[in-house]
C-alpha positions as CSV (number, residue, x, y, z in Angstrom):
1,X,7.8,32.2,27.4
2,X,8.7,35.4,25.5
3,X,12.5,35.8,25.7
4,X,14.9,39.1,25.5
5,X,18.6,40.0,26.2
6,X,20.0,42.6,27.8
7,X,21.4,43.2,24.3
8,X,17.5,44.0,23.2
9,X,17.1,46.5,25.8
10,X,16.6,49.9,24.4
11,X,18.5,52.3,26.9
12,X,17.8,55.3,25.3
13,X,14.0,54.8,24.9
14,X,12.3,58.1,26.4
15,X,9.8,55.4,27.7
16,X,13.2,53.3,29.4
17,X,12.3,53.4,33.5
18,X,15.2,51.1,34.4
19,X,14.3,50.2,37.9
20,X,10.5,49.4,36.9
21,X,8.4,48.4,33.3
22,X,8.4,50.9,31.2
23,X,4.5,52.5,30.5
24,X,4.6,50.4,26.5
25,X,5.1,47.2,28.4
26,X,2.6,47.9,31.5
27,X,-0.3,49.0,29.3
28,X,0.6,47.2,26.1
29,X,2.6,43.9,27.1
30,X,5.2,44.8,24.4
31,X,8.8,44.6,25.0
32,X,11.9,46.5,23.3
33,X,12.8,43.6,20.9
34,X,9.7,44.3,19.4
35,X,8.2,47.6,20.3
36,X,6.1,50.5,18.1
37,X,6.5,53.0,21.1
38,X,10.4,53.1,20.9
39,X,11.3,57.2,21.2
40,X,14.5,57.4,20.6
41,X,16.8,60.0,22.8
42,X,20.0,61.7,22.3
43,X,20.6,63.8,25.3
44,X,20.1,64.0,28.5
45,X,19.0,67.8,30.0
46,X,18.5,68.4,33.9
47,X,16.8,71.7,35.0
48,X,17.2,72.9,38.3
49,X,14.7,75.0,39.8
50,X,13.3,74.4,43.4
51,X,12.3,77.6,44.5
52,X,8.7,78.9,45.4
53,X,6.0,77.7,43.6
54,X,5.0,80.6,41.5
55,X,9.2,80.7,40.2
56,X,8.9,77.3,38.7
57,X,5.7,78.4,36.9
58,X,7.5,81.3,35.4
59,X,9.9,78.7,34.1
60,X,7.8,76.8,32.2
61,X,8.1,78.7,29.2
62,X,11.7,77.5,28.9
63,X,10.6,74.2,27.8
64,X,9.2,75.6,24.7
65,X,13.1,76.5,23.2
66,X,14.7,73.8,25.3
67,X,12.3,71.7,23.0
68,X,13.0,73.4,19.6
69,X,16.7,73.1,20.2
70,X,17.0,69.4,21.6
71,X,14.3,68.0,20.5
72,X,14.6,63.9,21.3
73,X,16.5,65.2,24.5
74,X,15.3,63.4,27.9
75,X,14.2,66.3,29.9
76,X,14.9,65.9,33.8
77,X,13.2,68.4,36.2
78,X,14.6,68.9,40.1
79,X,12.0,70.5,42.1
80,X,10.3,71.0,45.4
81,X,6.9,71.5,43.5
82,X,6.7,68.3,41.3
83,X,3.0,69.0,40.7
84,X,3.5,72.3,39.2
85,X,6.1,71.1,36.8
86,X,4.3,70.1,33.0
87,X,4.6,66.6,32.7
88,X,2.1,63.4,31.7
89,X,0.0,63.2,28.6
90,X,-0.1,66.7,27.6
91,X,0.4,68.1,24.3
92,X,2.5,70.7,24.7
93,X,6.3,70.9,26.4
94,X,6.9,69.2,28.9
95,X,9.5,67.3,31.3
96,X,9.8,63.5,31.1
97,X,11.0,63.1,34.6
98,X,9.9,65.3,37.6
99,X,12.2,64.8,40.0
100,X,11.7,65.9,44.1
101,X,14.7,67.6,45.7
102,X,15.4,64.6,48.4
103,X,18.6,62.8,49.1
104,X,17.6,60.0,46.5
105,X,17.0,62.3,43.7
106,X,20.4,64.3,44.4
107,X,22.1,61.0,44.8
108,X,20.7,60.0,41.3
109,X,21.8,63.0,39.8
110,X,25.1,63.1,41.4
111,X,25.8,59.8,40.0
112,X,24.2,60.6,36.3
113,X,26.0,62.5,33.2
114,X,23.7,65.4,31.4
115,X,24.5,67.1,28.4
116,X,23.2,69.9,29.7
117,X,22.5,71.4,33.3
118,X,20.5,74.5,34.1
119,X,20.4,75.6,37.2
120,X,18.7,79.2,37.8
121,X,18.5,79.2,41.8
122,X,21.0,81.3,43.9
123,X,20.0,78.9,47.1
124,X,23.5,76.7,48.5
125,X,21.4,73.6,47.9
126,X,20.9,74.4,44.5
127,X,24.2,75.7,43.4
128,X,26.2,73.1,45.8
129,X,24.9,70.7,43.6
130,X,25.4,72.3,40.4
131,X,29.2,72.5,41.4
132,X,28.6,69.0,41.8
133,X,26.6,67.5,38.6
134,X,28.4,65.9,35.7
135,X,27.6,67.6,32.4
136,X,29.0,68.8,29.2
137,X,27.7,72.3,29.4
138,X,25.8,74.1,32.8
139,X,24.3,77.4,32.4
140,X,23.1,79.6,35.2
141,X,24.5,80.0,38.6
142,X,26.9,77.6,40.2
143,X,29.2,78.0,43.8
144,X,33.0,79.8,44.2
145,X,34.6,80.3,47.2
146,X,31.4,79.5,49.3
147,X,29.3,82.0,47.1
148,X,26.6,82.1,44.5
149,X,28.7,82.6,41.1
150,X,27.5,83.0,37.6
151,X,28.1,79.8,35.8
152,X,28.8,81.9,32.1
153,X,28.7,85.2,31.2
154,X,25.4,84.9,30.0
155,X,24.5,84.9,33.7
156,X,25.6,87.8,34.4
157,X,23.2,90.6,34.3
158,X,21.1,88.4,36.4
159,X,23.4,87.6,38.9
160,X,24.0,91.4,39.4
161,X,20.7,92.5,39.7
162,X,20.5,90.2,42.4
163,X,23.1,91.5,44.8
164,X,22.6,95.2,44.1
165,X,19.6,96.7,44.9
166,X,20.4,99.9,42.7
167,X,21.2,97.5,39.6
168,X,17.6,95.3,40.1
169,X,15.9,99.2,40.5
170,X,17.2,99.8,36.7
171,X,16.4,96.6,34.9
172,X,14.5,96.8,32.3
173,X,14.0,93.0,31.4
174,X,11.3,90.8,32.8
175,X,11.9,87.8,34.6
176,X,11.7,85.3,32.0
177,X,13.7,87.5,29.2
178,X,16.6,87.2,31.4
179,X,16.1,83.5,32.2
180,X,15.7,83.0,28.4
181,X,19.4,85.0,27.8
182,X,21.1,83.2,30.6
183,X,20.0,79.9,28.5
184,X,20.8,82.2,25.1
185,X,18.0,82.0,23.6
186,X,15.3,85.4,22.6
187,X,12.3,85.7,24.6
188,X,9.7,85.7,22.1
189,X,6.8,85.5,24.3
190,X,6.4,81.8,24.7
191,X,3.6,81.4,27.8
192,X,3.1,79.4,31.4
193,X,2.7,75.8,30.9
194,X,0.3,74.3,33.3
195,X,-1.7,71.1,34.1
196,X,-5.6,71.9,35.4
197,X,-6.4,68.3,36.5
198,X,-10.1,68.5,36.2
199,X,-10.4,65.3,38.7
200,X,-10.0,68.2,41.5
201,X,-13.1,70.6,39.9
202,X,-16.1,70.9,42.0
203,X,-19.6,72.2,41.8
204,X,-18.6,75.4,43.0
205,X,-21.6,77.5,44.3
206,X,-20.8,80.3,41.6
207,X,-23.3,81.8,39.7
208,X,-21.1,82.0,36.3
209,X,-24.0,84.1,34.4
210,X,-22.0,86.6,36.2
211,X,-18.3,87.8,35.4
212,X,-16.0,86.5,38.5
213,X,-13.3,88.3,40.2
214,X,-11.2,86.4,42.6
215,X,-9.5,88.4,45.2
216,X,-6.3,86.7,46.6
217,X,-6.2,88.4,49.8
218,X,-2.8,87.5,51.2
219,X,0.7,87.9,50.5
220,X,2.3,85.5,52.7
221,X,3.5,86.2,56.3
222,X,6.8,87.1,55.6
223,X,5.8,89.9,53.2
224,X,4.1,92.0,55.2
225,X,4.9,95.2,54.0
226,X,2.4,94.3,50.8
227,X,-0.3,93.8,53.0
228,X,-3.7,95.6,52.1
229,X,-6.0,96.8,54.7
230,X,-9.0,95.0,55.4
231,X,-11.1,98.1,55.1
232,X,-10.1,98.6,51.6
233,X,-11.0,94.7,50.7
234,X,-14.3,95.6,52.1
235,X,-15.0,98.6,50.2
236,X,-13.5,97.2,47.3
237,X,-15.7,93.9,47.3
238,X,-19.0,96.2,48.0
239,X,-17.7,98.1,44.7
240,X,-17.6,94.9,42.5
241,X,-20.8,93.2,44.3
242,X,-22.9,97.0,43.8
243,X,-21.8,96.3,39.5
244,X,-23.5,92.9,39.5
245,X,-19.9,91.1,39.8
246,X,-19.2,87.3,41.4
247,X,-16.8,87.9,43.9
248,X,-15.0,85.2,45.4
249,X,-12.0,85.1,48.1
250,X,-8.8,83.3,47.5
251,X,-5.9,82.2,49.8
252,X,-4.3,79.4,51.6
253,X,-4.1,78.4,54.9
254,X,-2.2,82.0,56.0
255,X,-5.0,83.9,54.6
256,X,-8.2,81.8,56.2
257,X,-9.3,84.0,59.4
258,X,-9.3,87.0,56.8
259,X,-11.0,85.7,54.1
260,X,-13.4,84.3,56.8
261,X,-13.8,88.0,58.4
262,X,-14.5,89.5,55.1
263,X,-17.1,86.6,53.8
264,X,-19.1,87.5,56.8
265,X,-18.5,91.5,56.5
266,X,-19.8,91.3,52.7
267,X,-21.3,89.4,50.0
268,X,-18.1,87.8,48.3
269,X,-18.1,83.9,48.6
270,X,-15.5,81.7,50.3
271,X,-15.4,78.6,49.9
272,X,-11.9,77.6,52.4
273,X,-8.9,76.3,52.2
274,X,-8.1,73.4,49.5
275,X,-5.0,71.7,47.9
276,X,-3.3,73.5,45.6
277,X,-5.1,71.1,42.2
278,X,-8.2,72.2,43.0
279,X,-6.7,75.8,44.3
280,X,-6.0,75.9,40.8
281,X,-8.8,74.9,39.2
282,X,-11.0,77.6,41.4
283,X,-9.0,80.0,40.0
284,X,-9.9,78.6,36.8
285,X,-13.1,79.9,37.4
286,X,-12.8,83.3,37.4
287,X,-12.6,85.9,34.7
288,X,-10.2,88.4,36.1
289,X,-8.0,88.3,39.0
290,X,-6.9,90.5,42.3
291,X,-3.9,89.5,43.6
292,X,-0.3,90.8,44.7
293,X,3.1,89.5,43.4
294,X,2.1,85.9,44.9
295,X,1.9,82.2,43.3
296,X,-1.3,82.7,42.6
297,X,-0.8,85.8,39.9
298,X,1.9,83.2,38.4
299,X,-1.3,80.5,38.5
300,X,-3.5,83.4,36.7
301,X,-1.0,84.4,34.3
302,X,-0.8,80.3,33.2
303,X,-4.7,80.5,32.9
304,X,-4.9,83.6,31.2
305,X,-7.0,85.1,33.9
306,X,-7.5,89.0,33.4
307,X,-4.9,90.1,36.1
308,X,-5.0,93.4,38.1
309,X,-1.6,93.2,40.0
310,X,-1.3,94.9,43.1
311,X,3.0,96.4,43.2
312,X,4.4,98.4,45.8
313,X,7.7,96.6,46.3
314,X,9.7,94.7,43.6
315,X,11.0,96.3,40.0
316,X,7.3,96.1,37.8
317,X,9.6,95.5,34.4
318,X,10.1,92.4,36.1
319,X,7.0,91.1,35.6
320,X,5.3,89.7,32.0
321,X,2.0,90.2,32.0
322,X,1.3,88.6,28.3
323,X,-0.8,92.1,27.5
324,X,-3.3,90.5,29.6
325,X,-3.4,92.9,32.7
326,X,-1.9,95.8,34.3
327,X,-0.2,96.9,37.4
328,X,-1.2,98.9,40.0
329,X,1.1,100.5,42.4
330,X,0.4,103.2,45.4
331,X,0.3,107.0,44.4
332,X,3.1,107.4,47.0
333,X,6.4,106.1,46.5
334,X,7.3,103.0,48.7
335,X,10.6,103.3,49.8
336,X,11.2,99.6,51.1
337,X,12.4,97.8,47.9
338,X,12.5,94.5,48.6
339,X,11.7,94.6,52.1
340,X,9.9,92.1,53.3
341,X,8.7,94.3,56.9
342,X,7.7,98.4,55.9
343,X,10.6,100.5,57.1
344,X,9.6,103.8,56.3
345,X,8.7,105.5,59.6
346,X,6.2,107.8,57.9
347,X,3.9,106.4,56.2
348,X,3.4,102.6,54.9
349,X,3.0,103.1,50.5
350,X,-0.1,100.5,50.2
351,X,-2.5,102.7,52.3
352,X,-2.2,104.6,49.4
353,X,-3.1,101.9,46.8
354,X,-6.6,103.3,47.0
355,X,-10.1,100.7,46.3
356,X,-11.5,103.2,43.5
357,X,-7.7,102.5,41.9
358,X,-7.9,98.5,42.0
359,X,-11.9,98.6,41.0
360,X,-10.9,100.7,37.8
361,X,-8.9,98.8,36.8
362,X,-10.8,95.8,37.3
363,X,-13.3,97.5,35.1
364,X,-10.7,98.1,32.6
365,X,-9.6,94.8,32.4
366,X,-13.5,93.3,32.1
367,X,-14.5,95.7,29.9
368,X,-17.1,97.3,31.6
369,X,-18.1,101.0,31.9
370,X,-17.8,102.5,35.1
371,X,-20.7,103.1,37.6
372,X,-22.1,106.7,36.8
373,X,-23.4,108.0,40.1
């Protein structure tokens, strides 16, 4: 019978479970009195970010300095997407626990001293809990008086352009500068991290002789007042189809009946609605993208897709595009910053996001010459 002591037990092993074997000793039989996989760690860091999908993509790239800096730290992550956060066996940054926001996970955390807690979500849950956390240092946003308050001064600019309209009009940072100074490091343009599980690939009927465009047709219902028209997908599709492009329709669930509609209006394939793995790795398959300020132009900026963003809304310095796109935005001003419904009375800004505009620049962004008629 082998024997150990509590004494033997390596606590700070990266590998260290606690409540179940550890994956040395469930693939390999060893044990920590006598173990090759021992990883040694020296801090413990907790990241906080629940928030849509496509915001914990764009967080990714912190992992990159969080590694540089604390490199044999234990890396917790507390989100609503676990499957979006990098984790597993790949090679570059990642977290080594994913944690889902639940009662258990909050409990475990409450009851757990970090060295370090980021937390870069203004939501109650999330700052409640940062008030909440043990840890040596916490950067980001935290609760005062019953309100969203920056946790340092590094937070600042941040915080402020997200309670004044006028102040997010005039930033000039993008999104993952700022996160990158509230954690004080540079942005040095350090990319998405993101798994493709290629056990969710199919045999999509594509023919991939051809360059693929996928059009990501919806923008959620709450954010109506980015909707495109469904005249303008048409034309635009016929455009791409008449230059000998793939064209293929992308969406979830709130985007079905129109991606349905316009499969049967035009050429462009559907192929439904899936989980967001193989969502992903359909995505994978194209060459450039169409898509508004959605999760899915966060999923084609981790793939490197050829993006053609569609803006008529939010601040366009906010977004970092890696030099691998460009933004489009209506020839009329919108006047509905931020607004999730179109307020202005006389006229709505994306009818004037015109289909010559988007196929341009999808041209532009393939390389190709444009259509002489």
């Amino acid at each position: 019978m082998t024997e150990i002591k509590l004494s033997d037990v390596k606590f700070d092993c990266r590998h260290f479970r606690g409540h179940i074997p550890c994956k040395p000793n469930k693939v390999y039989g060893v044990m920590c009195n006598d173990c090759s996989y021992y990883d040694k760690t020296d801090k413990k860091i907790l990241i906080i970010k629940l928030g849509a999908a496509g915001d914990v993509i764009r967080t990714t790239p912190l992992l990159y300095p969080l590694k540089r800096q604390y490199p044999f730290a234990k890396i917790y992550w507390l989100t609503n997407s676990p499957e979006l956060v990098p984790a597993g066996d790949i090679e570059m940054p990642k977290a080594d626990e994913v944690l889902k926001y639940n009662l258990q996970n909050v409990s475990f955390i409450n009851a757990t001293e970090f060295d370090v807690v980021i937390n870069l979500d203004k939501d109650y849950e999330a700052v409640s809990l940062m008030s909440t956390v043990v840890a040596k240092e916490k950067k980001g946003y935290t609760i005062k008086d019953g309100y969203c308050y920056p946790a340092t001064g590094s937070a600042e600019h941040k915080f402020l352009t997200g309670i004044f309209d006028n102040v997010s009009k005039d930033n000039k940072e993008n999104y993952i500068s700022e996160i990158f100074d509230i954690c004080g490091y540079e942005f040095k343009g350090e990319k998405y991290i993101l798994n493709i599980d290629k056990k969710y690939d199919r045999d999509w009927a594509l023919n991939e002789s051809k360059l693929v465009v996928g059009l990501n047709t919806g923008c959620g219902e709450r954010w109506t007042s980015r909707l495109w028209k469904n005249e303008y997908w048409i034309e635009l599709i016929n455009k791409l189809i008449k230059k000998n492009i793939e064209v293929v329709l992308l969406g979830g669930p709130g985007e079905d009946e129109k991606n349905k509609m316009l499969n049967e209006a035009t050429d462009a394939k559907y192929f439904g609605v899936y989980d967001l793995k193989t969502f992903i790795n359909l995505m994978n398959k194209c060459d450039a993208v169409v898509t508004q300020v959605t999760m899915s132009m966060h999923i084609a900026i981790a793939l490197e897709k050829k993006l053609i963003l569609m803006n008529n809304i939010f601040n366009p310095n906010e977004f970092e595009l890696y030099g691998n796109g460009e933004i489009i935005q209506p020839s009329k001003a919108c006047h509905c910053f931020f607004q999730p419904v179109c307020v202005n009375k006389i006229y709505e800004c994306m009818e004037f996001l015109m289909p010559d505009d988007v196929f341009d620049a999808c041209l532009r962004q393939l390389a190709i010459e444009e259509i002489k008629t």
